[in-house]
N, C-alpha and C positions, 0 to 999 in steps of 0.2 A: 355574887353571881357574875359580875364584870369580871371579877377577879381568875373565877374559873374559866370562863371564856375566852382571856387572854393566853392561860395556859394552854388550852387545848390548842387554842389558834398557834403558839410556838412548838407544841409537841409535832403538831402537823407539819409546820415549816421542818423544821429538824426531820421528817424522816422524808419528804419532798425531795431537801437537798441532793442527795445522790444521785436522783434523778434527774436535777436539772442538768449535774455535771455530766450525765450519763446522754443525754439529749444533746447538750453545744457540741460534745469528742462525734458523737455519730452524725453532727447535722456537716460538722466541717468535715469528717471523711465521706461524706454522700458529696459536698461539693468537689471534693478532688475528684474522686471517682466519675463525677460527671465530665467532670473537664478535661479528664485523663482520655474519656471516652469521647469528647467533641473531637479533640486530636487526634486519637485514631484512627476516625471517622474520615476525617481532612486527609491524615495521610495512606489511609484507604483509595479514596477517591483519585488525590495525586498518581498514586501507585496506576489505577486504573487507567487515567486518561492517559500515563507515561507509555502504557502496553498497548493500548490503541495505537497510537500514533505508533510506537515499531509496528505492529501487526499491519498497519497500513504501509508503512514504508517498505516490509518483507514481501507483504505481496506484490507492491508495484516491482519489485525487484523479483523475483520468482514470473510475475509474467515477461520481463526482459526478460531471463533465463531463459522460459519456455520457447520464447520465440526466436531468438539466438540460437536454441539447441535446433530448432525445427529447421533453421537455413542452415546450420551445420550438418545435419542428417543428409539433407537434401541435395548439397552440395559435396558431400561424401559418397553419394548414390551416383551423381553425374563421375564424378569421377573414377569412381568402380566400373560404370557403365562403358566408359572409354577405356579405359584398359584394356577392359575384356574384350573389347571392339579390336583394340591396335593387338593383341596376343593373337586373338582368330587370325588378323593380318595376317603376321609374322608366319601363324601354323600352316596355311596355307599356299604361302608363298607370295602373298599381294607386298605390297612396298609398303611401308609405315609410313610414309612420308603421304597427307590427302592431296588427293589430286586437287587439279587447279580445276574451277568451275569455266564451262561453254558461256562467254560473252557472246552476244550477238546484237550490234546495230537495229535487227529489225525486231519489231514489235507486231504484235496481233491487233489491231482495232487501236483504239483510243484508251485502253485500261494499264495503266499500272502494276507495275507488280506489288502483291502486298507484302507490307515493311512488316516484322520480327521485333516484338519489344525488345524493351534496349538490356534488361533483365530478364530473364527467360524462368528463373530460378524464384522468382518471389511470384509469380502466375496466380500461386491457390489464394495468396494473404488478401483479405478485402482491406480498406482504408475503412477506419471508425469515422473519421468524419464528415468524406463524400460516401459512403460503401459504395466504391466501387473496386471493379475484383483488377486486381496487379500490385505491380510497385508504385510505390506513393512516395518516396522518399522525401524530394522535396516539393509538395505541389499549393496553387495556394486554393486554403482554405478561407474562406469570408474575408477574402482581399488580404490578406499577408503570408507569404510564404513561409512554411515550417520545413525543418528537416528534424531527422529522429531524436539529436540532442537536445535541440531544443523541443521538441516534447515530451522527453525526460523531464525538463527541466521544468515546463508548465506544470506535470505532475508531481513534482516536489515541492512546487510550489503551493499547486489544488491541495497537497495533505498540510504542508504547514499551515492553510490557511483553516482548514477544518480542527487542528490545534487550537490554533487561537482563538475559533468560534465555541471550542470545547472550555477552552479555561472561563473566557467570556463566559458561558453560563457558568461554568463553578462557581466563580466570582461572583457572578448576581445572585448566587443562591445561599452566601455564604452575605 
């Protein structure tokens, strides 16, 4: 009876085997496949944060455009405007050359005449960080004066820093 039971128990072994063999080939290609897929994953993710950050930098660059274009337009319009101005001259016979303005020593009262900003042409733009409405070019904000490069420049800087707070999480999540 021992005797039988040792055969069955190897009959079984013997037809098992193929199995096992069939079990280690699928377990180590289910591990590749994983790992092939951890990487993907990783350079998925890489892919993504790399599009962010252009998509950030296109737009800070796209609102320079826009605003560049908007004082080009604008300035394009002043000087349409004066042409047509100095051609009416011409058509009518007036001098192209402007007259010179009436000075006069005497004054009315105690009041001033009011001054003309010094840019007439950027009037509509508000400042983001006073809003208030004109040129802003170089004015200070919370005690250090800026001009427009270097606000470019804080803003290239604001996006790389959002980079680096972006890999920062990748990295801790990883």
């Amino acid at each position: 009876m021992l005797l039988r039971v040792f055969k069955e128990k190897s009959c079984w072994e013997l037809g098992v085997e193929p199995y096992k063999c069939d079990n280690a080939r699928l377990l180590q290609q289910n591990n590749q496949l994983q790992l092939q897929t951890v990487h993907l994953q990783e350079d998925y993710e890489d892919k993504i944060r790399e599009l962010n950050s252009k998509l950030r930098d296109l737009q800070t660059d796209k609102f320079h455009l826009q605003q560049q274009t908007e004082l080009l337009q604008h300035q394009l319009k002043t000087v349409h405007i004066k042409q047509t101005a100095n051609s009416a001259n011409m058509k009518y016979g007036k001098d192209s050359k402007p007259k010179k303005p009436f000075i006069t020593a005497v004054r009315s009262g105690d009041q001033l005449p009011t001054l003309q900003p010094l840019q007439e042409h950027n009037s509509h733009l508000k400042c983001t960080k006073c809003n208030t409405m004109g040129y802003c070019g170089s004015v200070k904000h919370d005690g250090a004066t800026q001009t427009k490069s270097q606000q470019k420049e804080i803003e290239k800087l604001e996006n790389a820093n959002k980079d680096l707070l972006e890999n920062l999480k990748f990295y801790q999540k990883k």
